[in-house]
N, C-alpha and C positions, 0 to 999 in steps of 0.2 A: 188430493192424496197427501196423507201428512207421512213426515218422517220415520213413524212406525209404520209404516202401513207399504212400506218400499221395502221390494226383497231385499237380504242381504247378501246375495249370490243369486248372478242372472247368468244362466247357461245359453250363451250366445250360439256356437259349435258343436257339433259333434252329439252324441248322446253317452255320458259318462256313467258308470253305475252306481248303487248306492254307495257302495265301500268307497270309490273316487269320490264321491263328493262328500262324505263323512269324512274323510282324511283332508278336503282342502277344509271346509268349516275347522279342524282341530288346528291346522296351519293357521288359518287368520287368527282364530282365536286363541292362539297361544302367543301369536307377535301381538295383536293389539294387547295382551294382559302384561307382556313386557316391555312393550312400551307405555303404557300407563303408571307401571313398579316405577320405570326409570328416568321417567315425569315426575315424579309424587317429592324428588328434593329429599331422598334419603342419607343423606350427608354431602360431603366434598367430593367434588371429582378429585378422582388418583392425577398427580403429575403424570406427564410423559416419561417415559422412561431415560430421556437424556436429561430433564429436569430432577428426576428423584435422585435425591444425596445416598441412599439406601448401598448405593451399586458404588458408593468410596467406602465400603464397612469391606472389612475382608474376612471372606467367609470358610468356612473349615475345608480341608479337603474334600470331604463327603457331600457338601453341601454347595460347591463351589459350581460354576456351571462355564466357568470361561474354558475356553478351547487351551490345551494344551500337546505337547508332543511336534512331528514334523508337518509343516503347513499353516500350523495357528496362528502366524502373523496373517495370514491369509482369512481365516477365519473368524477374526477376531473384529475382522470388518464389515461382516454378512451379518443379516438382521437375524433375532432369534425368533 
């Protein structure tokens, strides 16, 4: 038996209906197509977020996203 020729979803348990197993085949096959995308070397990976210089620019009020008001030293410590 060659590699095409092997199911690609083998229903071990249970008996699931069409719509279950329509919905898992769209799951595999929407993780293997993003995993593949993010295979394929589409540029640089982003820094980490404590690496990226991005977060010394200081940004408008509107735009700003750091914790402010009572408690923000507190908050300014939790991840976002």
């Amino acid at each position: 038996m060659t590699d095409a020729d092997k199911p690609f979803v083998q229903i071990v348990r249970g008996e699931p209906g069409p719509a279950e197993i329509a919905a898992l085949v769209a799951v595999l096959t929407r993780r293997a197509r993003t995993a593949a995308a993010a295979g394929g070397g589409g540029g640089p990976a982003r820094p980490s977020r404590w690496a990226d210089r991005t977060r010394l620019v200081r940004a408008t009020s509107a735009g700003d996203l750091r914790p402010r008001g009572p408690g923000a030293w507190r908050a300014s410590a939790l991840p976002r």
